[in-house]
N, C-alpha and C positions, 0 to 999 in steps of 0.2 A: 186133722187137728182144728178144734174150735176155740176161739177165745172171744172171752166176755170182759170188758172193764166197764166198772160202771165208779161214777166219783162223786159225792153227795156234798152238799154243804148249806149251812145254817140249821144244823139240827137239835136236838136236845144233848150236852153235855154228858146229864145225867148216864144218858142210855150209850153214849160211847165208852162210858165208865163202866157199863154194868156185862161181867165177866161172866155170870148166866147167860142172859142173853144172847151173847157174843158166842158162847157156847152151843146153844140149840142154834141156831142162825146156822152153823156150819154143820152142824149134826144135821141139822131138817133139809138144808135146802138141796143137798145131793141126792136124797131121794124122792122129793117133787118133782125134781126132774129124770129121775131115773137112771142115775149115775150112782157107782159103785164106791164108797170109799173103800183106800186102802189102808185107815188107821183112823185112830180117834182125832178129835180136833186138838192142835196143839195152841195153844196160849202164853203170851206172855205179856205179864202188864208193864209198862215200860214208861215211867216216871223221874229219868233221870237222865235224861238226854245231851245229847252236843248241847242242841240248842233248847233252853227250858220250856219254848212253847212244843215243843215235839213230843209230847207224854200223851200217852195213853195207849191201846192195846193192838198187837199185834200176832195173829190166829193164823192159822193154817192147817190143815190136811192134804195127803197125797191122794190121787185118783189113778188106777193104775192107768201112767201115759200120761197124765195130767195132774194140776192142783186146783187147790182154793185157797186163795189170800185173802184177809181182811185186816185194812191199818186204819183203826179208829184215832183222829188225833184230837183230844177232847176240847182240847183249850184253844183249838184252831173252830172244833165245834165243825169237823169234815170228814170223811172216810173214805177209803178206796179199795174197792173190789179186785181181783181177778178170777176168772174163770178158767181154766183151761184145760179140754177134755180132747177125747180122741176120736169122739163121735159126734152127733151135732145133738143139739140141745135144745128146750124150747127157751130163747132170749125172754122171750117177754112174761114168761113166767117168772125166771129168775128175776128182774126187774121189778115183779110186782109183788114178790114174798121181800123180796131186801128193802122196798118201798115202806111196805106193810110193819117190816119190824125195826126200821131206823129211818123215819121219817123226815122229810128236810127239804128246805125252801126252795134247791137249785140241784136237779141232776144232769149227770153226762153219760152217755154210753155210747162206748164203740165195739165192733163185732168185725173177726176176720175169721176164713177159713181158710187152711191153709191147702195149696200153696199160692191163692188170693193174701195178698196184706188186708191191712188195715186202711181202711182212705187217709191222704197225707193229711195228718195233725201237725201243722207245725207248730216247732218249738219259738216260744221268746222269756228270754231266760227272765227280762225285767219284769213279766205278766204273769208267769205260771204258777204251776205249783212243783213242778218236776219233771225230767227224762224218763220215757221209758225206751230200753234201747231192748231188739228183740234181733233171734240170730235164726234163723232156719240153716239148717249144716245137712249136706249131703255129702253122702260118703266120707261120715264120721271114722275119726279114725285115732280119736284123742282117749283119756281115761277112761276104761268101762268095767274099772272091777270096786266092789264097794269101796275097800281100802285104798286103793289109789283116789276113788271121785273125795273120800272123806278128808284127806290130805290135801287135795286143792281146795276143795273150798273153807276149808281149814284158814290155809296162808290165804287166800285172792282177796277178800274185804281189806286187808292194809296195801294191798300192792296196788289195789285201784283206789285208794285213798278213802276207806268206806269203812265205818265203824260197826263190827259185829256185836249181837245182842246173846247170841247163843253159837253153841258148839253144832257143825253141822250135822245136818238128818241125814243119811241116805237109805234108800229102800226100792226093792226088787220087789215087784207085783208082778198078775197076769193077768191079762183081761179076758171079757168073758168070750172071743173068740179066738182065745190060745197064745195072742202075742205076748213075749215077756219085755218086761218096759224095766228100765234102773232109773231111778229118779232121786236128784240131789236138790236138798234147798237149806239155805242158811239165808235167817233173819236179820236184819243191819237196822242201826240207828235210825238209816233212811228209806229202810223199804224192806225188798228182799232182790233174794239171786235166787234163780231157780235152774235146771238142765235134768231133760227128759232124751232118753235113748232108748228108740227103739232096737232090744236086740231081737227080734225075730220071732219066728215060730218053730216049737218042739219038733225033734222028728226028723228033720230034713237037715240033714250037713249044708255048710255053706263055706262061704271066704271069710273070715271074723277077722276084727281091727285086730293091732299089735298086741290090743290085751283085750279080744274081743270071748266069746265064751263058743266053744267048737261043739256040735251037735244041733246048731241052729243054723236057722237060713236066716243071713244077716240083713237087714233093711236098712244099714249104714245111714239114717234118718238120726239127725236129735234136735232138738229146740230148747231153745236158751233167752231167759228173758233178765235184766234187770230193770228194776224200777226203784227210785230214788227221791227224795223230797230235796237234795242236793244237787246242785248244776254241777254238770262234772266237764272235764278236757273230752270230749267227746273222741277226738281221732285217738287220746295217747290210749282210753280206756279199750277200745275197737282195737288196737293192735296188741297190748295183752290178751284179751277175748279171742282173739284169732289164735295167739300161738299158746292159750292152753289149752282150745278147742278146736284141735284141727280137720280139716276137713278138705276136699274136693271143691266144695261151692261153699262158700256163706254168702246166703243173700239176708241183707241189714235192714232194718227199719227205726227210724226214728221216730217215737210219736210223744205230744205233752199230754202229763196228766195235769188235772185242774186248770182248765184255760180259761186266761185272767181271771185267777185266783185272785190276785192283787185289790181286785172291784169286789171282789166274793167274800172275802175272809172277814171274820169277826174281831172287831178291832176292841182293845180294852179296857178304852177310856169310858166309852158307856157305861159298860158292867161295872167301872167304878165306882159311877155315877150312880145306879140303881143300889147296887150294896150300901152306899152311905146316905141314900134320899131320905132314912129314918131321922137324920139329925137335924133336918130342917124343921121337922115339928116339933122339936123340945121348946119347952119356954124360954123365952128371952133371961 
């Protein structure tokens, strides 16, 4: 498993705005890099937020095993990538097609392969922009049938105190060397949830979880990320996480997204400023 975050800021408005674009950007860049989607890009413009500066667009697609997230936040005038596929990738190409079609003053990127983390990003809640909390699960042993994964993440955004934007997705792929992957994601106010389980490959009986699928050789493997533009209780949210995703090991990671955002962010006295400098030239 590879993941890519990359986190932009000082860009053009307009083009966080524009829902085309936003569009080919998740269509094209999967196959520049020669990854497989497993559905069209999903979209949703999202102009009415907790918090009013939180508008603009939040996109995704699944990869069998993996996703693509993109949370454009226009009036912050910042965005934030994820990557996350089952095989490796070239980074710097992705980097330099997402450069190329949402251009902006300041980027961040981090790259993990698993079962390498990510290098420590710490968090500081008074600088950032957000938590991203990530779960590597071995000998997964928790929901793995569509209807049951749709039904948690259904409920999980109010019980970890997280505002849903849409009804959950979930979706069974296979990739192209046989394995079958079930992957769950539902979008939130402040980001998304995602959970990828690998069930196996065809053909070979195995052990399967309590609702695991029997005619597979089970890889008891899943990965589970949230990311958030909201600071959350970090331990209460990790022990929900734990007992609806259970497992043999979770190993945890913390890392921030937007670090010191707080120096980065577009503040909106300016743009006040520029919107009304016409009325200084009217005649006395």
């Amino acid at each position: 498993m590879q993941h890519f975050t990359m986190d932009g800021f000082g860009g053009h408005r307009s083009r966080f705005d524009d829902i085309r674009l936003i569009h080919e950007l998740l269509e094209e860049l999967p196959s520049r890099l020669g990854l497989t989607p497993a559905m069209p890009p999903m979209l949703l413009p999202y102009y009415n937020g907790v918090e009013p500066d939180d508008c603009g667009i939040s996109a995704f697609l699944f990869l069998p095993g993996g996703h693509l997230t993109l949370h454009t936040f226009s009036f912050r005038e910042c965005y934030f990538v994820d990557l996350v596929a089952p095989r490796p990738f070239d980074v710097r190409e992705a980097q330099a097609y997402i450069a190329t079609a949402l251009p902006v003053r300041t980027i961040e990127t981090h790259t993990a392969r698993r079962p390498k983390p990510f290098d420590d990003v710490p968090v500081h809640p008074d600088e950032d922009f957000g938590p991203h909390l990530l779960l590597n699960i071995d000998g997964y042993t928790g929901p793995a049938t569509m209807d049951s994964l749709f039904q948690l993440f259904d409920n999980l955004p109010p019980r970890i105190d997280m505002t849903p934007i849409m009804r959950p997705y979930v979706l069974r792929s296979t990739s192209e060397t046989g394995v079958s992957t079930l992957s769950a994601m539902t979008m939130i106010a402040e980001s998304h949830i995602a959970l990828h389980i690998e069930e196996g490959t065809p053909g070979k009986e195995g052990t399967p979880g309590k609702e695991g699928t029997p005619g597979k050789e089970s890889t008891g493997r899943a990965y589970f990320d949230i990311f958030s533009c909201k600071f959350f209780d970090i331990e209460a949210v990790l022990a929900q996480l734990k007992a609806a995703f259970p497992g043999r090991q979770h190993t945890v990671q913390l890392i921030s997204r937007g670090c010191g955002y707080k120096v980065k962010r577009t503040e909106r006295e300016p743009e006040h400023a520029r919107t009304k400098a016409w009325l200084t030239a009217r005649p006395a």
